[in-house]
N, CA, C and O atoms as a MOPAC input file, in Angstrom:
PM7 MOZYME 1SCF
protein

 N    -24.39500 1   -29.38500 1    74.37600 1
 C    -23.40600 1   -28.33800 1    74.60300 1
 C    -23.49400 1   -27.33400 1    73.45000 1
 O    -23.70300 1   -27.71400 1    72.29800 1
 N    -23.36000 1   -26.27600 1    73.72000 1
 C    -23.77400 1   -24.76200 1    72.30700 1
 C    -22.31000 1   -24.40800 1    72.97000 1
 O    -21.93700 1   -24.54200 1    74.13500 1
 N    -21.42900 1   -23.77600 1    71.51000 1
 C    -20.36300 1   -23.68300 1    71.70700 1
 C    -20.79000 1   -22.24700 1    70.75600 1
 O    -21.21500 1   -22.39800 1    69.61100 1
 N    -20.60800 1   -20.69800 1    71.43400 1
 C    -21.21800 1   -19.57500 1    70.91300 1
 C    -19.99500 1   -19.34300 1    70.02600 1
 O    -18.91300 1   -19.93000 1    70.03900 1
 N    -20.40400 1   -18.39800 1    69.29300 1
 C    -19.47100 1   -17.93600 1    68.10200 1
 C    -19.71700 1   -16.54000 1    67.97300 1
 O    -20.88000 1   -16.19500 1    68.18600 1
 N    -18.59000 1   -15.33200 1    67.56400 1
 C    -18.78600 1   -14.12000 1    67.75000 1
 C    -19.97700 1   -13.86500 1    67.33800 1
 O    -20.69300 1   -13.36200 1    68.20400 1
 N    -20.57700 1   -14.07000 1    66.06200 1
 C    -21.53000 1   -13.94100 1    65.44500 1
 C    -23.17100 1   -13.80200 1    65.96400 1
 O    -23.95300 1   -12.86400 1    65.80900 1
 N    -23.38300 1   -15.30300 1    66.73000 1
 C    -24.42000 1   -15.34100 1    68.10400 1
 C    -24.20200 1   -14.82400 1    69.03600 1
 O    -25.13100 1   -14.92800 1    69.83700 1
 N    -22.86900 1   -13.92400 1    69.59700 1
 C    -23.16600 1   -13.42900 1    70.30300 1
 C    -23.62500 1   -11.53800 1    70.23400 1
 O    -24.20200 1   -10.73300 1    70.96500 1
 N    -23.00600 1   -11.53900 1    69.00100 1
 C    -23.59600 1   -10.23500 1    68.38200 1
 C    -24.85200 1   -10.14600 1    67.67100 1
 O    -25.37700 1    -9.09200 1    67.31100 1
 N    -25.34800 1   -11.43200 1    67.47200 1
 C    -27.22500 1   -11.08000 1    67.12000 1
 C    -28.06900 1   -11.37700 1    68.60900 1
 O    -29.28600 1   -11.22000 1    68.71300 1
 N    -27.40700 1   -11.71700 1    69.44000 1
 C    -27.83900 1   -11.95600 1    71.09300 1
 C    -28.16900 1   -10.85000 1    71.26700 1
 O    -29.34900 1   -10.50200 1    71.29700 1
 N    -26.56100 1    -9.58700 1    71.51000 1
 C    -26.82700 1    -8.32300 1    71.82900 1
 C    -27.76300 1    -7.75700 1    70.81000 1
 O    -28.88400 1    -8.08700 1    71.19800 1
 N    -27.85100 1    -7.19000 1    69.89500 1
 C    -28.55500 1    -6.80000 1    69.06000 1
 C    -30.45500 1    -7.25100 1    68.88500 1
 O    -31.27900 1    -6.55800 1    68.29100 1
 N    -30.69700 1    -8.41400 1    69.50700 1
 C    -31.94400 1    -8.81600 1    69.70900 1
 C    -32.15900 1    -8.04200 1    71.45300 1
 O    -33.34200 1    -7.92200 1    71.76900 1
 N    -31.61100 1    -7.78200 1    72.01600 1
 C    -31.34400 1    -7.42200 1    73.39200 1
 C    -32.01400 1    -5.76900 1    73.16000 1
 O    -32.94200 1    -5.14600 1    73.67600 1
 N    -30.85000 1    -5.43300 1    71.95200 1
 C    -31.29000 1    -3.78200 1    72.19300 1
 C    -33.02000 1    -3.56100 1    71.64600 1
 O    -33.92500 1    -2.90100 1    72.15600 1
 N    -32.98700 1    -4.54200 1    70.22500 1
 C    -34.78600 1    -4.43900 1    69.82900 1
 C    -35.44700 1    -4.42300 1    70.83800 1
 O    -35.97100 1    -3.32700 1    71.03900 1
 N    -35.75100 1    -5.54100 1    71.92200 1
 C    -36.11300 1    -5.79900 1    72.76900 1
 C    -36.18700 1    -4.92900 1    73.38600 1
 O    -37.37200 1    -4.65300 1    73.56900 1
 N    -35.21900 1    -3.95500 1    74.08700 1
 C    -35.53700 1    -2.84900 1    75.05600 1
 C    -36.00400 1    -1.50000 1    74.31100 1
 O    -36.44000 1    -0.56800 1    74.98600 1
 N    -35.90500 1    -1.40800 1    72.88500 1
 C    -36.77400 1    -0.33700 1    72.27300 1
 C    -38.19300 1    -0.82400 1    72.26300 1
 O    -38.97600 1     0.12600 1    72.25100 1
 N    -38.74300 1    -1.93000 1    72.26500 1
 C    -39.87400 1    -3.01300 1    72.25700 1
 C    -40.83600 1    -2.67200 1    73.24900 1
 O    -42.05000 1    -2.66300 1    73.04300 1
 N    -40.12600 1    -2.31300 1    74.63000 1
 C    -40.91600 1    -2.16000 1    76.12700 1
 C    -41.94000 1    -1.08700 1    75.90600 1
 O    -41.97200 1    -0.11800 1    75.14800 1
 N    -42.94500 1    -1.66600 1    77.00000 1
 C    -43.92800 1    -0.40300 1    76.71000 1
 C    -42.90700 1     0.89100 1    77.55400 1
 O    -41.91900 1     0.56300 1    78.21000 1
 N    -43.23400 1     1.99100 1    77.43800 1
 C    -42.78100 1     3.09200 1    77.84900 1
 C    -43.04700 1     3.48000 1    79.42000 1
 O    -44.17600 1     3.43900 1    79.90900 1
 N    -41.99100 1     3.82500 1    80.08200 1
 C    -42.26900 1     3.57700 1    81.67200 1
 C    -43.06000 1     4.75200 1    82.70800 1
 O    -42.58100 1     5.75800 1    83.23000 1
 N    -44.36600 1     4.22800 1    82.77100 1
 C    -44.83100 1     6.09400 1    83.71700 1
 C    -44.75000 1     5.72200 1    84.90000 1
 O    -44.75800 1     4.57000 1    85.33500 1
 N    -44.63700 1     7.10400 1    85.67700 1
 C    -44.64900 1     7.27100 1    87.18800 1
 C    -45.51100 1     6.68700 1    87.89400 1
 O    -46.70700 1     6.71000 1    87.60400 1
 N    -45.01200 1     6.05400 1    88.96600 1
 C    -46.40100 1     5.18900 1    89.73200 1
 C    -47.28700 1     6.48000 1    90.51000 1
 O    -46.91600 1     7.56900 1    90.95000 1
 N    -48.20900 1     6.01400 1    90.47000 1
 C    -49.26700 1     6.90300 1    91.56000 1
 C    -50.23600 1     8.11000 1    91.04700 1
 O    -51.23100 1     8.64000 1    91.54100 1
 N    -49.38800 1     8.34500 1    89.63900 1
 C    -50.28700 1     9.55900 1    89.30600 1
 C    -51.40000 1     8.44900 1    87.87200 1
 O    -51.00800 1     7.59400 1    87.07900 1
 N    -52.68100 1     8.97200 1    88.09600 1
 C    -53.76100 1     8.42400 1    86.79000 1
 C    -54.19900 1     9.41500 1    86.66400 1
 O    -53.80800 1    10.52400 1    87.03000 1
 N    -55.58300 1     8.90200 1    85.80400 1
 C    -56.41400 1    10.22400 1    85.09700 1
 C    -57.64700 1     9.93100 1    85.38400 1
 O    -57.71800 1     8.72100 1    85.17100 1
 N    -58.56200 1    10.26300 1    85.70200 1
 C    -60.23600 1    10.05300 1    86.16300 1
 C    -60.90200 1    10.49500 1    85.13900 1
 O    -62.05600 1    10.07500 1    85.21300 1
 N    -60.73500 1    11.14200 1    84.21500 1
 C    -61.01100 1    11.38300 1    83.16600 1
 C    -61.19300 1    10.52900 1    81.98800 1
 O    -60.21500 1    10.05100 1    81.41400 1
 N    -62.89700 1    10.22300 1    81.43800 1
 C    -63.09700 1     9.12300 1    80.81500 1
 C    -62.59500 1     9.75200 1    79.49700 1
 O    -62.47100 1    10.97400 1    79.40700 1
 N    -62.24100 1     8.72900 1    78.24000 1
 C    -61.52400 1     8.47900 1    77.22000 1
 C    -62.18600 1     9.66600 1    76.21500 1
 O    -63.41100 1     9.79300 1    76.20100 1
 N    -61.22400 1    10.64300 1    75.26500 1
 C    -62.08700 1    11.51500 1    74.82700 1
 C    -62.76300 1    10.24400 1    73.46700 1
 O    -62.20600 1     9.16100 1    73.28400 1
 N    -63.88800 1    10.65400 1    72.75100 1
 C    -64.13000 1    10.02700 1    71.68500 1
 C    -63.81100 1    11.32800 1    70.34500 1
 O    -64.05600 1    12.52300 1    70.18300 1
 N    -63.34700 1    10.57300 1    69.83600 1
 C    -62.61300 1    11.40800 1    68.35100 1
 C    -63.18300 1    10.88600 1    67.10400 1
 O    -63.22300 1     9.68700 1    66.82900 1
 N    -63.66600 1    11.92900 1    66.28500 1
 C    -64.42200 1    11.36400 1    65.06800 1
 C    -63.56800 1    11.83600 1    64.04700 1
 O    -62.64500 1    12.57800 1    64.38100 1
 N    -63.70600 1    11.55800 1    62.95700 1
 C    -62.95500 1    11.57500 1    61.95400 1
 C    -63.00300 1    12.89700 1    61.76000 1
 O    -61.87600 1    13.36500 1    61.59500 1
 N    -63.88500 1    13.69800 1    61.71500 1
 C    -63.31800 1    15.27600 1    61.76400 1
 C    -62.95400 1    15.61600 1    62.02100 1
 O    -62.60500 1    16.63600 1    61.42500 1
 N    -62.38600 1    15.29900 1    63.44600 1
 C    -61.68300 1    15.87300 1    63.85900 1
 C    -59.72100 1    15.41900 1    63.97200 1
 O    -58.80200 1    15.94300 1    64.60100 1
 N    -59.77900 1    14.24400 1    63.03800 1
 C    -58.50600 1    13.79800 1    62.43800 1
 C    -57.80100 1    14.28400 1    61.13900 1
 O    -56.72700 1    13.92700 1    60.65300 1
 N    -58.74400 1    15.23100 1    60.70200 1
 C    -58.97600 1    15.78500 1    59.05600 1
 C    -57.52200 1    16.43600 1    59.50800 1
 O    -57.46300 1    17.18000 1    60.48700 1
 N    -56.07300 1    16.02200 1    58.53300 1
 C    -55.24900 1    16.90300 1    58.69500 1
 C    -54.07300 1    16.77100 1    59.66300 1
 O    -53.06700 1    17.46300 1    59.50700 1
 N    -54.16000 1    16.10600 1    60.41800 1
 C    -53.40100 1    15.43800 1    61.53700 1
 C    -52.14600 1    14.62100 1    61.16900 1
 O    -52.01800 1    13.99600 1    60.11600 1
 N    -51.22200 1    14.69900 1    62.17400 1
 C    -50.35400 1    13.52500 1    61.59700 1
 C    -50.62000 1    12.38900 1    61.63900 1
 O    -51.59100 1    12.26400 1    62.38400 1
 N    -50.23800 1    11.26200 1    61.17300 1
 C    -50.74100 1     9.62700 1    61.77600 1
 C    -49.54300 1     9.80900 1    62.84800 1
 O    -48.42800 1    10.31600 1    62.73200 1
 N    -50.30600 1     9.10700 1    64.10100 1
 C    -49.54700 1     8.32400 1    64.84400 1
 C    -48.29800 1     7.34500 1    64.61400 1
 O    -48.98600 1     6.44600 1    64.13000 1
 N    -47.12000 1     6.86300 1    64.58500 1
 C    -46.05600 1     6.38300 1    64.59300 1
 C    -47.00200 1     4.84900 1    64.87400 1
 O    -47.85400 1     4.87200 1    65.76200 1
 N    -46.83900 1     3.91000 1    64.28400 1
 C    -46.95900 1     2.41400 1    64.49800 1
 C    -46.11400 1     2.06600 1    65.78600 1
 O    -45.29700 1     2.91000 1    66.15500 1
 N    -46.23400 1     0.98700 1    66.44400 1
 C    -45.34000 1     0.76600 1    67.36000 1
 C    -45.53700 1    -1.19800 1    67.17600 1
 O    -46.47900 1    -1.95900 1    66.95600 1
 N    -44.11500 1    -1.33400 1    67.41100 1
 C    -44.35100 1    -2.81800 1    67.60800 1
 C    -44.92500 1    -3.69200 1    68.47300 1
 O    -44.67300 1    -3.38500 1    69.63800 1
 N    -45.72100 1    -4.83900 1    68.33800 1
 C    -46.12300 1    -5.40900 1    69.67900 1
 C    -45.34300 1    -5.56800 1    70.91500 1
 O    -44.27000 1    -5.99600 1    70.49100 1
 N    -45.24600 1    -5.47300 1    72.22800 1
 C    -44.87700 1    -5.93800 1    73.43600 1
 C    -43.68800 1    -7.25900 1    72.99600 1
 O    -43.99500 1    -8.01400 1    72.07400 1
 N    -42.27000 1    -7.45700 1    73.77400 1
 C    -41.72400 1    -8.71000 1    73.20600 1
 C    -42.44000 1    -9.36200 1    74.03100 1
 O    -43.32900 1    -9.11500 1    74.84600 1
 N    -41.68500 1   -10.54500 1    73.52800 1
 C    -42.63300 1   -12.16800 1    74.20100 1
 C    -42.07600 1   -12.17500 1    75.43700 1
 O    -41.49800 1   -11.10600 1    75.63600 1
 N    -41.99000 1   -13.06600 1    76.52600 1
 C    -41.56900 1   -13.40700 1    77.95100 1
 C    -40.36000 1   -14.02100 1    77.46200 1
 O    -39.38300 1   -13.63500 1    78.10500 1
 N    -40.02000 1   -15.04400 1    76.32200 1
 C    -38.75000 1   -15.93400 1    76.51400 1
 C    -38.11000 1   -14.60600 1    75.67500 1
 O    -37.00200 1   -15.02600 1    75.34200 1
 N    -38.22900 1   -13.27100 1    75.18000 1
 C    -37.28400 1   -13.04500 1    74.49300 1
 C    -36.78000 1   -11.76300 1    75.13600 1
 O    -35.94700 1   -11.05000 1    74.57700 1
 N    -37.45900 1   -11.40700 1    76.67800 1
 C    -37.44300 1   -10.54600 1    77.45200 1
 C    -36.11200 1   -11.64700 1    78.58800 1
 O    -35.14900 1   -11.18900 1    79.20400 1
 N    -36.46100 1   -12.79600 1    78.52800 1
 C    -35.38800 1   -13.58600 1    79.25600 1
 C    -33.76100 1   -13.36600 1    78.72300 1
 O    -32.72800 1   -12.94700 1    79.24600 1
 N    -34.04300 1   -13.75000 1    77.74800 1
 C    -32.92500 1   -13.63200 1    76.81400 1
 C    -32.11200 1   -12.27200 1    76.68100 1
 O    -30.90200 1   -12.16500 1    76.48600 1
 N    -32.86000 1   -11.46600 1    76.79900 1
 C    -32.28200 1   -10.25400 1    76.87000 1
 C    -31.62300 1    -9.81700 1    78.50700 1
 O    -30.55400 1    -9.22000 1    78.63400 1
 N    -32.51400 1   -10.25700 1    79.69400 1
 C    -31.87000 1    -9.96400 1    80.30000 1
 C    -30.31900 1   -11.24600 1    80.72400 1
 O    -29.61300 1   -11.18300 1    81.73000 1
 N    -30.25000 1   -11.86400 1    80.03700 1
 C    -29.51900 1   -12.49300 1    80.12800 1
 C    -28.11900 1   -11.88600 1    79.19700 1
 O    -27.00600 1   -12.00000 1    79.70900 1
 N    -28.23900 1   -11.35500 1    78.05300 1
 C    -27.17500 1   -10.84400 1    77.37200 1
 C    -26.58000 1    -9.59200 1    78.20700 1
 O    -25.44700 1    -9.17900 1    78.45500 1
 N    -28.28900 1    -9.07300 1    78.60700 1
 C    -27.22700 1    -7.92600 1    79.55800 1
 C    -26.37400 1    -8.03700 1    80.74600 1
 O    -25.87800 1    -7.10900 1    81.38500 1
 N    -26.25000 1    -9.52700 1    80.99500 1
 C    -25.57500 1    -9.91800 1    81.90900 1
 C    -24.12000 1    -9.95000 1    81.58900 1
 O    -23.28200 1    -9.70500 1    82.45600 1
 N    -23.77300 1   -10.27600 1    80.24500 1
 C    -22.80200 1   -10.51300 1    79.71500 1
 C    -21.91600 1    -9.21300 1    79.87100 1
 O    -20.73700 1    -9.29100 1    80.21400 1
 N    -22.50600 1    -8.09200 1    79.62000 1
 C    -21.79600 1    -6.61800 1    79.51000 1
 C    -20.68000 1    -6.41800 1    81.04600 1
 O    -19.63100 1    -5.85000 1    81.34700 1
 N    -21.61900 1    -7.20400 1    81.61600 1
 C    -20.91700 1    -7.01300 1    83.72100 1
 C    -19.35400 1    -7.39900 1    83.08300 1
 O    -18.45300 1    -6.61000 1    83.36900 1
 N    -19.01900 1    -8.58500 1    82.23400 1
 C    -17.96400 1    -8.88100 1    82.31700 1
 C    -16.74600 1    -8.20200 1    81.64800 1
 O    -15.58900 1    -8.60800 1    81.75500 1
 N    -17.17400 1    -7.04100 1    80.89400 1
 C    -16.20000 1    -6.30300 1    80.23000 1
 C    -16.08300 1    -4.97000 1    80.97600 1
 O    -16.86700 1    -4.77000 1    81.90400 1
 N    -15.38100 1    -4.25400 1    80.72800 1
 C    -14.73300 1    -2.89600 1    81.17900 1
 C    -16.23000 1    -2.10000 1    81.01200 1
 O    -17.16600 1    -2.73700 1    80.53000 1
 N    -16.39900 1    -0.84200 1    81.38200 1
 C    -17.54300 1     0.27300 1    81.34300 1
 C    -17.32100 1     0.37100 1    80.12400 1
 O    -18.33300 1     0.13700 1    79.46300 1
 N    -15.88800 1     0.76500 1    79.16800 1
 C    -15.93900 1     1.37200 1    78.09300 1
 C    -15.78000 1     0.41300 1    76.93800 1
 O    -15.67800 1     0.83200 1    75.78500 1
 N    -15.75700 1    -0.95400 1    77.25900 1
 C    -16.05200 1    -2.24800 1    76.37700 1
 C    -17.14500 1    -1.93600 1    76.44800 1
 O    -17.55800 1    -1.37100 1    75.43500 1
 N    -18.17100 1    -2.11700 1    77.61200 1
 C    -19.44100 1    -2.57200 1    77.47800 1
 C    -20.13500 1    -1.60700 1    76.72400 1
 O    -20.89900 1    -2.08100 1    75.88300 1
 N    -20.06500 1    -0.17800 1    76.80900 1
 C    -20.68800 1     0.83200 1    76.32600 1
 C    -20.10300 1     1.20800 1    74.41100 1
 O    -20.74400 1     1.80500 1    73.54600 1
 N    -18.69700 1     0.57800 1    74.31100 1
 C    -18.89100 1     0.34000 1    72.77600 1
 C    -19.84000 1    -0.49300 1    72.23200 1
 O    -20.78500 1    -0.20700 1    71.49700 1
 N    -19.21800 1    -2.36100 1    73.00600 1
 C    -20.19400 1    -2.88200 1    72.38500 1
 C    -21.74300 1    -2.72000 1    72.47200 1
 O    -22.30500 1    -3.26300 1    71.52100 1
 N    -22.56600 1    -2.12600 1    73.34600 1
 C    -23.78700 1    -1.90100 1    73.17800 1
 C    -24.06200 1    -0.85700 1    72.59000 1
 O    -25.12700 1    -0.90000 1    71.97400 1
 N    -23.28700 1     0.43900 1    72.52300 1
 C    -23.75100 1     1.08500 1    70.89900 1
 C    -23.55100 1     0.29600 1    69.78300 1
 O    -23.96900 1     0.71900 1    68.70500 1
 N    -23.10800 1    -0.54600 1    69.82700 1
 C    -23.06000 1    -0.90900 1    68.39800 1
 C    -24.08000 1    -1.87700 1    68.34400 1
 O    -24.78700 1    -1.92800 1    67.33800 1
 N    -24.29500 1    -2.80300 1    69.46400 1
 C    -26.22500 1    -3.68700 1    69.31500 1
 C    -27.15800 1    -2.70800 1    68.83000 1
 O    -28.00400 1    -2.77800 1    67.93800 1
 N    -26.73700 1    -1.53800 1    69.81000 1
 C    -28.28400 1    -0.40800 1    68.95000 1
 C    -28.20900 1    -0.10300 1    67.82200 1
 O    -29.20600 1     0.35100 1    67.26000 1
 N    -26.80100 1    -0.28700 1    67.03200 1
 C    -26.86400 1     0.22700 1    65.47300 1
 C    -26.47800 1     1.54500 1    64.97900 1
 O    -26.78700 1     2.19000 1    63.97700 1
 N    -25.42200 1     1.83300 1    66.35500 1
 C    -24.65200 1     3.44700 1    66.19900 1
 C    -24.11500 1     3.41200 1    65.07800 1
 O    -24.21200 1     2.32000 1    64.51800 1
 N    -23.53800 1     4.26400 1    64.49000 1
 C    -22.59500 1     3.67400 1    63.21000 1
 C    -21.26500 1     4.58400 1    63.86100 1
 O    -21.13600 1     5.58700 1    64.56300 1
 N    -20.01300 1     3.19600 1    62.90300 1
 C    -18.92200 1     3.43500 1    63.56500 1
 C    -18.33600 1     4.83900 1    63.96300 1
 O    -17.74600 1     5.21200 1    64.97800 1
 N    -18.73200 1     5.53600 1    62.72000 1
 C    -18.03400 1     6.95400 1    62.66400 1
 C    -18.76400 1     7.81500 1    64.17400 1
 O    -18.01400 1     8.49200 1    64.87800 1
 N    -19.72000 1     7.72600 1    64.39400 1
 C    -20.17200 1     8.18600 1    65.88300 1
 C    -19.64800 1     7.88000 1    67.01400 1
 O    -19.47400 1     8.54300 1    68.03600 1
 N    -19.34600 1     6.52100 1    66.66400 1
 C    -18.90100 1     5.79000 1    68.10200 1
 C    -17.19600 1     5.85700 1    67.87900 1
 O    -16.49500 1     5.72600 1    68.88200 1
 N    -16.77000 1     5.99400 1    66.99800 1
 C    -15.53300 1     6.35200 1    66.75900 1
 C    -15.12800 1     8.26200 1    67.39800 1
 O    -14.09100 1     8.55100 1    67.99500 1
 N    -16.02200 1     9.06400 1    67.12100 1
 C    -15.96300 1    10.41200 1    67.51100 1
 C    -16.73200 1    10.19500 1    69.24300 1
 O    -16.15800 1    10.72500 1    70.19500 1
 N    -17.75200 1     9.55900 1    69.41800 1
 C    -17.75900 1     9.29900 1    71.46500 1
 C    -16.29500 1     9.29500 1    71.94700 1
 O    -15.67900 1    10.09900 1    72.64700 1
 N    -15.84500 1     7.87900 1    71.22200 1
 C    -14.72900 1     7.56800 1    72.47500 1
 C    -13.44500 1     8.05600 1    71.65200 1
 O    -12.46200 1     7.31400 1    71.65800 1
 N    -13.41800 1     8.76300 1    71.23800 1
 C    -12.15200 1     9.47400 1    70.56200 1
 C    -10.79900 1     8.32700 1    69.82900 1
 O     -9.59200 1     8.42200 1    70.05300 1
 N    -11.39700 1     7.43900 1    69.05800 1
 C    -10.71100 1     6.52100 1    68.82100 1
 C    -10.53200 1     6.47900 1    67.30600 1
 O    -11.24500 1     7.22500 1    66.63500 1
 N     -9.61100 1     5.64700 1    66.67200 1
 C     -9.48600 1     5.61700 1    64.91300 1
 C    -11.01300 1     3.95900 1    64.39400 1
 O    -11.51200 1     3.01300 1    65.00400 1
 N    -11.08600 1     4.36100 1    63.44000 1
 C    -11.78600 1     2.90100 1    63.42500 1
 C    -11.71600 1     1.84800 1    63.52400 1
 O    -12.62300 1     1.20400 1    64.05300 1
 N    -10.41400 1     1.18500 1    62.96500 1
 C     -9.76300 1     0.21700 1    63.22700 1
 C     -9.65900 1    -0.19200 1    64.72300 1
 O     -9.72400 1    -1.39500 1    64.97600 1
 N     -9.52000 1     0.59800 1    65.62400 1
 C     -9.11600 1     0.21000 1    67.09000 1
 C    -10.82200 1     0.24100 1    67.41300 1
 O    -11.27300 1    -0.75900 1    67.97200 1
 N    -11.62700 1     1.19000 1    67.12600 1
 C    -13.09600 1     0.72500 1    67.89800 1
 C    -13.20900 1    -0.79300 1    67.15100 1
 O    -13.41900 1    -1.67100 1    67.98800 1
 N    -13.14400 1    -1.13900 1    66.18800 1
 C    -13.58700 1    -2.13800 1    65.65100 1
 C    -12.83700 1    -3.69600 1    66.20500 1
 O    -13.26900 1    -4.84700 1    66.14400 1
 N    -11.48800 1    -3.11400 1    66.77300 1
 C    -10.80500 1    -4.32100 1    67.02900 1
 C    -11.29900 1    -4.74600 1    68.99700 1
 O    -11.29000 1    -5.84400 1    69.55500 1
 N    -11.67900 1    -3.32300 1    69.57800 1
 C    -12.15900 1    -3.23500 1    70.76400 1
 C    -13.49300 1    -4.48600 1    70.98800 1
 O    -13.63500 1    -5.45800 1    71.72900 1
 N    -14.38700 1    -3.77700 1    69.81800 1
 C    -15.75900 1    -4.77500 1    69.85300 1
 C    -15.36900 1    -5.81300 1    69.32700 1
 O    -16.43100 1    -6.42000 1    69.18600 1
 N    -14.44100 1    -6.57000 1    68.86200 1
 C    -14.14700 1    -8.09100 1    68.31200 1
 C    -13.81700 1    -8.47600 1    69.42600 1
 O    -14.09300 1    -9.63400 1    69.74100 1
 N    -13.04100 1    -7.50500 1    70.46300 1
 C    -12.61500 1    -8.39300 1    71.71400 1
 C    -13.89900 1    -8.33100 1    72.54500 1
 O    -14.25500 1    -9.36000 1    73.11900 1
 N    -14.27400 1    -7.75400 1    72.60400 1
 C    -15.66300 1    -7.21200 1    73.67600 1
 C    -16.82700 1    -8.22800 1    73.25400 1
 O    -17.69700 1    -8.38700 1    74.11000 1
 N    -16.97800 1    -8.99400 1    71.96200 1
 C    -17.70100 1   -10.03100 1    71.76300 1
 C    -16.96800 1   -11.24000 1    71.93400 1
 O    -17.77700 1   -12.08100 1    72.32500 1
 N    -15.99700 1   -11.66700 1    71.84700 1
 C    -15.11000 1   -12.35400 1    72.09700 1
 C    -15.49100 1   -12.81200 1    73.70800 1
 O    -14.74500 1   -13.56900 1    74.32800 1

C-alpha cells in the first residue's frame, strides 16, 4: 500500500510537465521532403549559432506515469487544475498570482488544496 504525500504528488506533477517538454515536437501528417539531406562542412558553420541541445526522448514507464498524473488534474476544478499545472511547469508565483488575479497567499493555499 503507498500512502502519497503532498510532496509526491507535486514531484509526480512536475516530472509530468519535464516529460511533456521532453516529447519530440509534433509535425503534420502527410506532408515530407524528397529532398536528400543537405551535407554541411565546417565552412559553412564558421559563425553560426550552435544549435540548442535537446534532451533525450523520455523512457516508456515515465511517459506512463505522466499520463497518469494528468489524470489526476480531471479531478479538480479547470482553475485548480490550471494553477496547479503552472506551477509543475515552474511559473513563478507572482505570474500566476497576476493570471488569475489573486493575492499570494490564496494562490498558494489553492495549490495546497489542489495537491491535496
Amino acid at each position: 500500500m503507498n500512502i502519497w504525500t503532498v510532496e509526491m504528488v507535486e514531484a509526480r506533477l512536475a516530472e509530468a510537465a519535464e516529460v511533456i517538454r521532453r516529447l519530440p515536437p509534433v509535425r503534420v501528417p502527410g506532408y515530407f521532403n524528397t529532398w536528400p539531406p543537405m551535407i554541411v562542412e565546417f565552412a559553412d558553420r564558421v559563425g553560426q549559432q550552435a544549435e540548442p541541445m535537446r534532451l533525450p526522448p523520455p523512457s516508456p514507464t515515465a511517459i506512463s506515469r505522466m499520463e497518469e498524473a494528468l489524470g489526476w488534474l480531471r479531478w479538480l476544478t479547470p482553475e485548480q487544475a490550471k494553477l496547479v499545472w503552472s506551477r509543475a511547469e515552474g511559473t513563478p508565483w507572482k505570474l500566476i498570482c497576476w493570471r488569475f488575479g489573486i493575492a499570494r497567499a490564496t494562490a498558494h493555499r489553492h495549490w495546497q488544496y489542489g495537491l491535496s
